[in-house]
FITOR-221004 format. One record per residue: residue in three letters; residue number from 1; z, x, y of N, C-alpha, C, O in turn. Coordinates in pm, 1 decimal, decimal comma. Example, Ala and Ser with C-alpha at 12.3 -4.5 7.8 and 13.67 -1.06 7.14 Angstrom:
// residues 2
rest|nr|n_c3|n_c1|n_c2|ca_c3|ca_c1|ca_c2|c_c3|c_c1|c_c2|o_c3|o_c1|o_c2
Ala|1|780,0|1319,0|-569,0|780,0|1230,0|-450,0|780,0|1320,0|-330,0|846,5|1423,6|-331,9
Ser|2|708,0|1285,0|-225,0|714,0|1367,0|-106,0|787,0|1290,0|3,0|803,9|1340,9|113,8
// end
This chain:
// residues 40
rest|nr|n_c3|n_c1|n_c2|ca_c3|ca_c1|ca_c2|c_c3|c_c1|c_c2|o_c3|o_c1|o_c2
Unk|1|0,0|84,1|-120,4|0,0|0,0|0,0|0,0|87,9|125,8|-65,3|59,6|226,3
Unk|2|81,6|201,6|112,8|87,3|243,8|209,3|-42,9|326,3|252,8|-85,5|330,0|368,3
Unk|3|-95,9|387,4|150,4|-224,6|483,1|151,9|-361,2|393,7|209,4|-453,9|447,2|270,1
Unk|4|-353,0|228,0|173,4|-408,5|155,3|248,4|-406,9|125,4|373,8|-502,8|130,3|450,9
Unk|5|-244,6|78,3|408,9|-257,6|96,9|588,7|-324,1|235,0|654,6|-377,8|238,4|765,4
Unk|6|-309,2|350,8|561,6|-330,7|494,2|638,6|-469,0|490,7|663,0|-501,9|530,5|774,7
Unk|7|-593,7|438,7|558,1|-699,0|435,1|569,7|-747,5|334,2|667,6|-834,2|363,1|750,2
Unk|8|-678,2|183,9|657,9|-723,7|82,8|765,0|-676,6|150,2|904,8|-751,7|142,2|1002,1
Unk|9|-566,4|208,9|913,1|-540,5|257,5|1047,9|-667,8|395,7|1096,1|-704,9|423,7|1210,1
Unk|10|-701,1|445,7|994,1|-819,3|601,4|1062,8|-916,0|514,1|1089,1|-972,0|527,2|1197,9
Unk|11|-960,1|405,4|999,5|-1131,7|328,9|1012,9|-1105,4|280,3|1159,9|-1198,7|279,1|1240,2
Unk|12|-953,6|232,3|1203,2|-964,7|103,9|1291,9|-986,7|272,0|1456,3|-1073,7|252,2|1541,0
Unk|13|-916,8|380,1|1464,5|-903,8|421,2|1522,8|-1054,4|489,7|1535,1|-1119,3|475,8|1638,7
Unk|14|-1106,4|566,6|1419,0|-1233,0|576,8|1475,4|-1343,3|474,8|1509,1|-1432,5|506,1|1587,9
Unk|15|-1339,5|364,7|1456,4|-1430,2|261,2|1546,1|-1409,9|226,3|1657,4|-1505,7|176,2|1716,3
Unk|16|-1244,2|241,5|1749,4|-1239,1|237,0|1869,6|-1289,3|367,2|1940,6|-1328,3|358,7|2057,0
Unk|17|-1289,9|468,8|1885,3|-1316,5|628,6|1936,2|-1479,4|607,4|1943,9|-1531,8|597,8|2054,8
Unk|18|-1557,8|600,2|1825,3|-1720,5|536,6|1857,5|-1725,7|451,4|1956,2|-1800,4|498,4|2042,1
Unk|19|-1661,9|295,0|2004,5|-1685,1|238,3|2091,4|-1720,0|283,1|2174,0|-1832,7|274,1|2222,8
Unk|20|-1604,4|360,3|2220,1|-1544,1|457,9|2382,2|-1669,9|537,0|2383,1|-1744,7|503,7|2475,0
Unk|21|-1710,8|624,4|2313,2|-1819,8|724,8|2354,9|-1943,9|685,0|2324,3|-2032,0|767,6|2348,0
Unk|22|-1994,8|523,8|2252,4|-2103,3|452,5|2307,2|-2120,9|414,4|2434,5|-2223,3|439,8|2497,8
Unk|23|-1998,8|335,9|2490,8|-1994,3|249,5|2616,8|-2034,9|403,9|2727,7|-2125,3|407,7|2811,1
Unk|24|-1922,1|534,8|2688,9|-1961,8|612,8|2756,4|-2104,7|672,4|2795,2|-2162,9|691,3|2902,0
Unk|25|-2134,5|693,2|2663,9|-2312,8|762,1|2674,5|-2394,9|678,2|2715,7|-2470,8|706,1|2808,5
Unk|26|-2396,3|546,7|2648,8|-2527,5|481,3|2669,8|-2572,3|387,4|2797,4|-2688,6|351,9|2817,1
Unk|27|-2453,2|351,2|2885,6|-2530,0|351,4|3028,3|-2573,3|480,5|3077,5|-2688,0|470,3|3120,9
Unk|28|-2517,4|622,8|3090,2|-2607,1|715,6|3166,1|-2745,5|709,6|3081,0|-2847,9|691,9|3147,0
Unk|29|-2755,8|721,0|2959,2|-2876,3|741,3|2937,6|-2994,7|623,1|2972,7|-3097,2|647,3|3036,5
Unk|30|-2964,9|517,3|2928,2|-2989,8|405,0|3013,9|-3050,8|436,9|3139,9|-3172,7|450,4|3150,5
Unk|31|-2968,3|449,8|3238,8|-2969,0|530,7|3385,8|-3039,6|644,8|3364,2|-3101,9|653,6|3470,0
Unk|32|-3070,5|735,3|3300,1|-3148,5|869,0|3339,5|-3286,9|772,3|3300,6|-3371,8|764,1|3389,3
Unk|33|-3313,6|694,9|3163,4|-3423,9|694,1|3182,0|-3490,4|582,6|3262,7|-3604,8|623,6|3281,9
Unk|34|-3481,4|501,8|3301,0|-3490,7|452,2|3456,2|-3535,6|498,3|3541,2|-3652,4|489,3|3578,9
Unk|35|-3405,2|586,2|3609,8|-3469,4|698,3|3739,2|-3591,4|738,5|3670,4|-3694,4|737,5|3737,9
Unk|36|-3599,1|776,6|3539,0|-3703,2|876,0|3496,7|-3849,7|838,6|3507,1|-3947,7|912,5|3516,3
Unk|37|-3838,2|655,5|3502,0|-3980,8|576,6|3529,7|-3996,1|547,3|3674,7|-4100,2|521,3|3735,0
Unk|38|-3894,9|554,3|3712,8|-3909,5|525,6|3892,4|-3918,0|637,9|3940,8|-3956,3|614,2|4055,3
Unk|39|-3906,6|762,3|3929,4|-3942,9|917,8|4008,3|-4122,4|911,7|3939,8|-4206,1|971,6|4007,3
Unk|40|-4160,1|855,6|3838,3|-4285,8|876,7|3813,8|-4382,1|764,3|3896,7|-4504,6|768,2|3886,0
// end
């Protein structure tokens, strides 16, 4: 039981850690490529 919470607790923490550095990356890139069609 317990070796189960340990695993539901790493899955739950790295799917919040992926969230965070999707939400992070993918508006700038978003944003670079944009500017990138509007400077052309």
């Amino acid at each position: 039981m317990l070796k189960t919470d340990i695993v539901t607790f790493a899955v739950m923490t790295f799917a919040v850690i992926f969230i965070v550095a999707a939400l992070s990356f993918f508006p700038v890139h978003a944003l670079s490529t944009i500017a990138e069609h509007l400077s052309l």
